[in-house]
C-alpha positions as protocol buffer text, in pm:
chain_id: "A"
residue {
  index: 1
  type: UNK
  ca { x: 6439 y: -1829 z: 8095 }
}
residue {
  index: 2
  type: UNK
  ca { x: 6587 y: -2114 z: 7915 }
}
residue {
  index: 3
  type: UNK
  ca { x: 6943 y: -2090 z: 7712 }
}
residue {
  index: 4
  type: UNK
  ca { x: 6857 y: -2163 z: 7316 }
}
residue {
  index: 5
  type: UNK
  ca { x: 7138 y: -2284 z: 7058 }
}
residue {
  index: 6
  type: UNK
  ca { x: 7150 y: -2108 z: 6758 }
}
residue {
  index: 7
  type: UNK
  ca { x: 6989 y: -2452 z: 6569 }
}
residue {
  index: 8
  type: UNK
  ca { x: 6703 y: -2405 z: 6790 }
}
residue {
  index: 9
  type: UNK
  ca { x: 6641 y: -2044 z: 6587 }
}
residue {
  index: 10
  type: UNK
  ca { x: 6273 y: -2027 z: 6462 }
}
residue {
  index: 11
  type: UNK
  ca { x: 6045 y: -1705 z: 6360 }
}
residue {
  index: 12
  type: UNK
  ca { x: 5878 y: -1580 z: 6642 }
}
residue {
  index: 13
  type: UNK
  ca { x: 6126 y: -1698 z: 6899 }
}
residue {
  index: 14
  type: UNK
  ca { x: 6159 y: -1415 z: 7130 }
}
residue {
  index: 15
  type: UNK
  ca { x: 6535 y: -1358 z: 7275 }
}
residue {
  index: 16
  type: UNK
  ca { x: 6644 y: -1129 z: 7588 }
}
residue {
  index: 17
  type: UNK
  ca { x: 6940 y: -918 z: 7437 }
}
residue {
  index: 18
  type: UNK
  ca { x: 7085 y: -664 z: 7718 }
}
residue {
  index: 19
  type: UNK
  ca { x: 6759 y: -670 z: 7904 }
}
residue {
  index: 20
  type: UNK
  ca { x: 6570 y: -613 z: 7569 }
}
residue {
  index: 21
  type: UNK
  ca { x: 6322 y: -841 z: 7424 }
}
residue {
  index: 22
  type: UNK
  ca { x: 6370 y: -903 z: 7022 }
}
residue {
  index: 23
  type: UNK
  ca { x: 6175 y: -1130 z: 6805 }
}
residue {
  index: 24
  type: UNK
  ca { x: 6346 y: -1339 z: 6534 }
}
residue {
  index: 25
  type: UNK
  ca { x: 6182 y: -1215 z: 6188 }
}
residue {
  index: 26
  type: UNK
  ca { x: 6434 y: -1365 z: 5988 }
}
residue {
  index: 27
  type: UNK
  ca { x: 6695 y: -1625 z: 6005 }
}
residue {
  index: 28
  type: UNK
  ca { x: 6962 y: -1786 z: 5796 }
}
residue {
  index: 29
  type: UNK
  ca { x: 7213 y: -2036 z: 5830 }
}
residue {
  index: 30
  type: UNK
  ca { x: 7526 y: -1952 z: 5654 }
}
residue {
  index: 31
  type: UNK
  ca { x: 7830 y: -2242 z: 5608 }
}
residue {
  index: 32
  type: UNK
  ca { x: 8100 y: -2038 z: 5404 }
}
residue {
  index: 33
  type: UNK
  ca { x: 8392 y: -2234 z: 5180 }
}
residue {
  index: 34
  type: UNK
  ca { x: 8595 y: -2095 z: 5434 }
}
residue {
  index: 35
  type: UNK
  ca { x: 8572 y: -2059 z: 5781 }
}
residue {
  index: 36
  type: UNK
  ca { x: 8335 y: -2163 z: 6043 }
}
residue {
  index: 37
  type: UNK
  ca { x: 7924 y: -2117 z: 6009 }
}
residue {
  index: 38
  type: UNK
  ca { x: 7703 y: -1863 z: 6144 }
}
residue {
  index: 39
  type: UNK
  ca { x: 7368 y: -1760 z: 6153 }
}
residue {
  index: 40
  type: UNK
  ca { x: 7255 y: -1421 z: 6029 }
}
residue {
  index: 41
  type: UNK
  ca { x: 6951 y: -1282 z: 6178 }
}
residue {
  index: 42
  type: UNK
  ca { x: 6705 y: -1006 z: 6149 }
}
residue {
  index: 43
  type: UNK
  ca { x: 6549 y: -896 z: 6507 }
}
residue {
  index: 44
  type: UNK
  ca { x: 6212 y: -709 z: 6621 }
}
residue {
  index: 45
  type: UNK
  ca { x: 6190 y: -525 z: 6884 }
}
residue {
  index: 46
  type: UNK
  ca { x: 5924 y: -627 z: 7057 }
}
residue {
  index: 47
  type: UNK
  ca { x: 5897 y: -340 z: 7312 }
}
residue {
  index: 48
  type: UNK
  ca { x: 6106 y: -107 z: 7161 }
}
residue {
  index: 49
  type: UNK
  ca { x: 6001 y: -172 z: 6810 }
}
residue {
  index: 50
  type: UNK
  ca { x: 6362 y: -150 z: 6681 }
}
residue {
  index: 51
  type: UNK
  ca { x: 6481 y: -344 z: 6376 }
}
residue {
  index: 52
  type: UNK
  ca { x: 6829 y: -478 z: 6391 }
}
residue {
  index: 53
  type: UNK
  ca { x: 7048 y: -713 z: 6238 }
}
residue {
  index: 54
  type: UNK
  ca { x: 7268 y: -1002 z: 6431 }
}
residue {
  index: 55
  type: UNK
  ca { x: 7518 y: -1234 z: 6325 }
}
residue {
  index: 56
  type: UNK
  ca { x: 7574 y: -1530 z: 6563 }
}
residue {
  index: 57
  type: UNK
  ca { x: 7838 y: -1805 z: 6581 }
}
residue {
  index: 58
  type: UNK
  ca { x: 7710 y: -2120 z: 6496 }
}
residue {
  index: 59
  type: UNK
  ca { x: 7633 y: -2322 z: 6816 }
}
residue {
  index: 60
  type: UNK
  ca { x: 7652 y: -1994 z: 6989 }
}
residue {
  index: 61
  type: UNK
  ca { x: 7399 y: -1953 z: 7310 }
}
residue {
  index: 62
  type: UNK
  ca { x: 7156 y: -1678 z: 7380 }
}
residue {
  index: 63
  type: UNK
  ca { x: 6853 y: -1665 z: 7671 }
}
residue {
  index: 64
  type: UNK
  ca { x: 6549 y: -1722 z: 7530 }
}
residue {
  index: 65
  type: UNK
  ca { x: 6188 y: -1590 z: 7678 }
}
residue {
  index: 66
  type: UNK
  ca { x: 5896 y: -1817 z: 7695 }
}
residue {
  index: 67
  type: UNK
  ca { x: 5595 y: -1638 z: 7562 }
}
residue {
  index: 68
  type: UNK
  ca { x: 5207 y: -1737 z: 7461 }
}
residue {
  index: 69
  type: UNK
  ca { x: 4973 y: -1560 z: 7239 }
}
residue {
  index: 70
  type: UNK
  ca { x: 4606 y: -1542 z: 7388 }
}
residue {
  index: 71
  type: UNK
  ca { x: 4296 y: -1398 z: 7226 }
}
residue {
  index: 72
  type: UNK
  ca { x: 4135 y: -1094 z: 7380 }
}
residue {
  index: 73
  type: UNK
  ca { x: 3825 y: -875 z: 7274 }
}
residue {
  index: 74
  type: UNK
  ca { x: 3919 y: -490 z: 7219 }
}
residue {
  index: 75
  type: UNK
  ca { x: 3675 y: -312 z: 7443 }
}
residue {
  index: 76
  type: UNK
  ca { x: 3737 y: 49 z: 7428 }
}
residue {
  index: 77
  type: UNK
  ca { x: 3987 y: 308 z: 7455 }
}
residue {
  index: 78
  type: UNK
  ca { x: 3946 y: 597 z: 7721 }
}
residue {
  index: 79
  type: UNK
  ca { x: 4224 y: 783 z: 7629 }
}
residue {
  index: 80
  type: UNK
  ca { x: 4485 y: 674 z: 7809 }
}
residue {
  index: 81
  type: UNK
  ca { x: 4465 y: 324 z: 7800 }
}
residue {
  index: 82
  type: UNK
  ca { x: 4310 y: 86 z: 7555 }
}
residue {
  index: 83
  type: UNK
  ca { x: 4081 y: -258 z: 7747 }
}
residue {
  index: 84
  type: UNK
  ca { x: 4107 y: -595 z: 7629 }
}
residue {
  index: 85
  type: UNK
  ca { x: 3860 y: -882 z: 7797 }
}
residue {
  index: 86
  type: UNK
  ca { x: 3942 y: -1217 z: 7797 }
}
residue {
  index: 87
  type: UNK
  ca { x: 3647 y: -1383 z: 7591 }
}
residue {
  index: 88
  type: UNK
  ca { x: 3683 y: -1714 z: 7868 }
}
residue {
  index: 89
  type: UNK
  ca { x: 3743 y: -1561 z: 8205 }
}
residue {
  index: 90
  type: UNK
  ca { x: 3559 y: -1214 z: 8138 }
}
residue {
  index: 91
  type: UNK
  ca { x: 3876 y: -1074 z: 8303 }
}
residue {
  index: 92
  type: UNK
  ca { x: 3970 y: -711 z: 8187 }
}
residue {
  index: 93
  type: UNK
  ca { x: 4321 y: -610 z: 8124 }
}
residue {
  index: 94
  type: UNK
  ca { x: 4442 y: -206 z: 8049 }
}
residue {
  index: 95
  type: UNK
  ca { x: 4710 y: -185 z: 7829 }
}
residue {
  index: 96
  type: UNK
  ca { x: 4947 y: 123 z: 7733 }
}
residue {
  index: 97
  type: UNK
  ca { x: 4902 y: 254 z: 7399 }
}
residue {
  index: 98
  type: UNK
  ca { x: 5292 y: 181 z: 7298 }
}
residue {
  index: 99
  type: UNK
  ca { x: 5213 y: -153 z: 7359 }
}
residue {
  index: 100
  type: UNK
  ca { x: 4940 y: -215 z: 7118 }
}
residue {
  index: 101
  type: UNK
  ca { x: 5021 y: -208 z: 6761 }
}
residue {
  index: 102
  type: UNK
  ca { x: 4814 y: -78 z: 6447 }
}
residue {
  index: 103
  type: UNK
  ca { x: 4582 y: 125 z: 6664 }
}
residue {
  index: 104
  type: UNK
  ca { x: 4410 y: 251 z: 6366 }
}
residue {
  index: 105
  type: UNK
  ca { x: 4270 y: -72 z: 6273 }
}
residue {
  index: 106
  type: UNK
  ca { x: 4118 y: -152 z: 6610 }
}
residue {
  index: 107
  type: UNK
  ca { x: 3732 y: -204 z: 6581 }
}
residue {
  index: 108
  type: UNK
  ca { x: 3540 y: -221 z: 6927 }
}
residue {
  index: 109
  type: UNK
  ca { x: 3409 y: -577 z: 6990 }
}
residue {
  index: 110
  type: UNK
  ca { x: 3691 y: -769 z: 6741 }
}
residue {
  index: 111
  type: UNK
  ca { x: 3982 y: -992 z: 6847 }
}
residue {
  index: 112
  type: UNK
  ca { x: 4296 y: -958 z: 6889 }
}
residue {
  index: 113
  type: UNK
  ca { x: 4636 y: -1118 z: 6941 }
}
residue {
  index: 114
  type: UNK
  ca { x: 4807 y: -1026 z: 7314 }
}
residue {
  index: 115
  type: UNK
  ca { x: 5151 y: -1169 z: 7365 }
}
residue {
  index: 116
  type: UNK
  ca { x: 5233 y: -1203 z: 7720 }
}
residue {
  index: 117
  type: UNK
  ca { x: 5556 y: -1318 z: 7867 }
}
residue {
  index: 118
  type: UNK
  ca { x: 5443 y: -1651 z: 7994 }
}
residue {
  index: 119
  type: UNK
  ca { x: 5721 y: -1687 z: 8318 }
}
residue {
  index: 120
  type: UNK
  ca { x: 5566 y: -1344 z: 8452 }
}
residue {
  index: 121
  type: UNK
  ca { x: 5237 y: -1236 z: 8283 }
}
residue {
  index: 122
  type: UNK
  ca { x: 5356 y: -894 z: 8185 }
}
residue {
  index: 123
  type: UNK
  ca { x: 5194 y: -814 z: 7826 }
}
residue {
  index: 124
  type: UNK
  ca { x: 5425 y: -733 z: 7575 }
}
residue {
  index: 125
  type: UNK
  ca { x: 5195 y: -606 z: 7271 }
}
residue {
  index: 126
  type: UNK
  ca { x: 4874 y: -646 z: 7113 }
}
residue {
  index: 127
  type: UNK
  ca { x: 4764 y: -656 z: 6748 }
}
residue {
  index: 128
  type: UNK
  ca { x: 4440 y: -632 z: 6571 }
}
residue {
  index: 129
  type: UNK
  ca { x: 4396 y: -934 z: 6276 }
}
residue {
  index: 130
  type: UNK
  ca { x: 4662 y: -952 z: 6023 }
}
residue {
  index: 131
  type: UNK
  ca { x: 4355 y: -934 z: 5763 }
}
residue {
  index: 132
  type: UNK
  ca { x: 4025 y: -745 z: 5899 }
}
residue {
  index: 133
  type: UNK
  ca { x: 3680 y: -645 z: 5680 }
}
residue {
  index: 134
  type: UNK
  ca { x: 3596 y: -288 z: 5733 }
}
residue {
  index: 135
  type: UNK
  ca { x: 3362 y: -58 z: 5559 }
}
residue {
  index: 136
  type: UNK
  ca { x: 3462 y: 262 z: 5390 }
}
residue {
  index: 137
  type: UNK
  ca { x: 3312 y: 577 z: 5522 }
}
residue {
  index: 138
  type: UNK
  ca { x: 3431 y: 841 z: 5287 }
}
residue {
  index: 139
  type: UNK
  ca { x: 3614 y: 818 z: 4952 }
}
residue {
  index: 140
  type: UNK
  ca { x: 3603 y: 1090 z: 4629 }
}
residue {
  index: 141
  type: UNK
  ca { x: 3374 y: 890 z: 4395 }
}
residue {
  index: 142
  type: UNK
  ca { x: 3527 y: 675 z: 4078 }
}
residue {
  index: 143
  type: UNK
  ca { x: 3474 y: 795 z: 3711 }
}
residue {
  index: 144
  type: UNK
  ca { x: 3298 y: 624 z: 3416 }
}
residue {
  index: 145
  type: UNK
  ca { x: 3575 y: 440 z: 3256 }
}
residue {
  index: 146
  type: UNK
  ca { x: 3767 y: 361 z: 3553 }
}
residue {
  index: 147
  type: UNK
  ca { x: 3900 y: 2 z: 3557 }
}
residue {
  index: 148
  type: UNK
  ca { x: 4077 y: -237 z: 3811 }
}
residue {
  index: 149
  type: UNK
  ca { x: 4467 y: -151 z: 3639 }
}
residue {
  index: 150
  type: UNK
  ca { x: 4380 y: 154 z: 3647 }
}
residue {
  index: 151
  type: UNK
  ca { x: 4517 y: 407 z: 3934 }
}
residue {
  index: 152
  type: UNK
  ca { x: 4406 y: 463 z: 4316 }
}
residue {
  index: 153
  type: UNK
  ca { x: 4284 y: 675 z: 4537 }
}
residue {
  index: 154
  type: UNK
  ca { x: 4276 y: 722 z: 4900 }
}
residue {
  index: 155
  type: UNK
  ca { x: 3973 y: 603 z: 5127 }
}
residue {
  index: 156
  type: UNK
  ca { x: 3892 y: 666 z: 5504 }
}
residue {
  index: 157
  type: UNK
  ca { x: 3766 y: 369 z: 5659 }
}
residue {
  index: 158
  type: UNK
  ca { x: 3522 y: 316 z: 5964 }
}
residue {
  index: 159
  type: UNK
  ca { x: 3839 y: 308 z: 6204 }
}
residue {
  index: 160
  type: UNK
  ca { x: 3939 y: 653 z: 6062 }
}
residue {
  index: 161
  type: UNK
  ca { x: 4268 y: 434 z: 5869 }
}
residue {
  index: 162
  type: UNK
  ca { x: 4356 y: 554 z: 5514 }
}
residue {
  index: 163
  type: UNK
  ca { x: 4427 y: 308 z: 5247 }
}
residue {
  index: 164
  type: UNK
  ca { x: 4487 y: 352 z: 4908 }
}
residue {
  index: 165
  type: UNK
  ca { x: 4207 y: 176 z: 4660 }
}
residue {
  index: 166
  type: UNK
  ca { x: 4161 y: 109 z: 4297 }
}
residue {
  index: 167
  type: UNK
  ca { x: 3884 y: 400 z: 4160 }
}
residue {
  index: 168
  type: UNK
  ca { x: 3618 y: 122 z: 4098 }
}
residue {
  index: 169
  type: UNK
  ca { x: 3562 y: 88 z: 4482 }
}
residue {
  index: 170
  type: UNK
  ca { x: 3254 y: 342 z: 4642 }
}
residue {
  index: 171
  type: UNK
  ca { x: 3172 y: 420 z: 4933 }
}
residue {
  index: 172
  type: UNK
  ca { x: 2971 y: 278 z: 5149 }
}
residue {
  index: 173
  type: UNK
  ca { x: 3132 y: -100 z: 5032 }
}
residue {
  index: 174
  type: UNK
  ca { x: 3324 y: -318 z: 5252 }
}
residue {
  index: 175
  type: UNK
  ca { x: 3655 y: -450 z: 5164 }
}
residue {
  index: 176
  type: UNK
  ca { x: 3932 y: -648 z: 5293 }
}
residue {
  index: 177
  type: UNK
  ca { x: 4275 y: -488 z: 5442 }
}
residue {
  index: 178
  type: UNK
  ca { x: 4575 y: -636 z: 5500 }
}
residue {
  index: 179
  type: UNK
  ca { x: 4640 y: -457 z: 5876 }
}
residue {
  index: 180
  type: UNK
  ca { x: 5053 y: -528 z: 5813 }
}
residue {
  index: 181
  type: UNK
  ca { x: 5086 y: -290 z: 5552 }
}
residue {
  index: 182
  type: UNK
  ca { x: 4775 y: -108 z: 5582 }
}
residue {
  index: 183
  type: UNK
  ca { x: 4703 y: -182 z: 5178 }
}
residue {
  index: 184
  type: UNK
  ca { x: 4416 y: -287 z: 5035 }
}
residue {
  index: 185
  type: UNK
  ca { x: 4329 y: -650 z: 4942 }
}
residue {
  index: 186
  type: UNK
  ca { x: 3987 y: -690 z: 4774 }
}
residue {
  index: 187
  type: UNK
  ca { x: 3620 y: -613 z: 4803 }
}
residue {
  index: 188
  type: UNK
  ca { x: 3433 y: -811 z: 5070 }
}
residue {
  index: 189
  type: UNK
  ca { x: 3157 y: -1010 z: 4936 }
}
């Protein structure tokens, strides 16, 4: 664990605060008229998922963890535990369901993201695709007349995730999800 200057503040450095690991979503130098500078940031919780705000003195040191960001298949979930493989090694990993994020857009056989804490190999989280194409499997059909400004409507998708889409989309199509926000993008051509 290596000590980190507040200069050295990036998004998606990952600090140890109190034992707890945070990720830096947001950072901002600040040099008032008056008095010395700071940096204000806005934390993640990475195991937590907490959300909090920290002002630092400028120049100020915190510990800083050392972390890498692998891709691993989603294999299946028996319950309790969901499997990732590593698509080079074949090696299978189980990992806790509070530790992997946006469950309801996990599609057996896709890749995901798994952050592991590189100085011990723990895994800290995994994510499916910021941006995934799935295919809608039930939705209340559109009307004649319906256009794209016009409103929206809920639709279950092949993961059993609800988003909200414009009335021209039918079931049956694919289309595009933003896995972040769980909101629709566009139809998939």
């Amino acid at each position: 664990m290596a000590k980190v200057s507040t200069s050295d503040f990036r998004n998606g450095l990952v600090l140890n605060l109190d034992g707890e690991l945070y990720s830096i979503t947001e950072f901002q130098h600040v040099k008032p008229g008056k008095g010395p500078a700071f940096v204000r940031t806005k934390l993640k919780g990475i195991v937590n998922g907490k959300n909090i705000d920290k002002t630092w003195r400028s120049g100020e040191k915190t510990e800083a963890i050392r972390v890498e960001n692998r891709e691993y298949q989603y294999l299946y979930n028996d319950g309790s535990m969901f499997y990732f493989m590593n698509n080079e090694t074949f090696e299978q990993i189980p990992i806790q369901p509070n530790q992997v994020e946006r469950q309801d857009f996990l599609v057996e056989g896709q890749n995901c993201k798994v952050l592991f804490n590189a100085d011990d190999e723990q895994v800290l989280y995994a994510e499916p695709p910021d941006h995934l194409v799935l295919t809608i499997t039930q939705t209340d059909p559109g009307v004649k007349g319906d256009t794209a400004q016009g409103g929206s409507k809920p639709a279950t998708l092949e993961t059993g995730a609800v988003v909200n889409v414009p009335l021209f989309v039918q079931e049956g199509e694919k289309i595009r999800v933003d896995t972040r926000t769980g909101s629709y993008i566009e139809r998939a051509k």
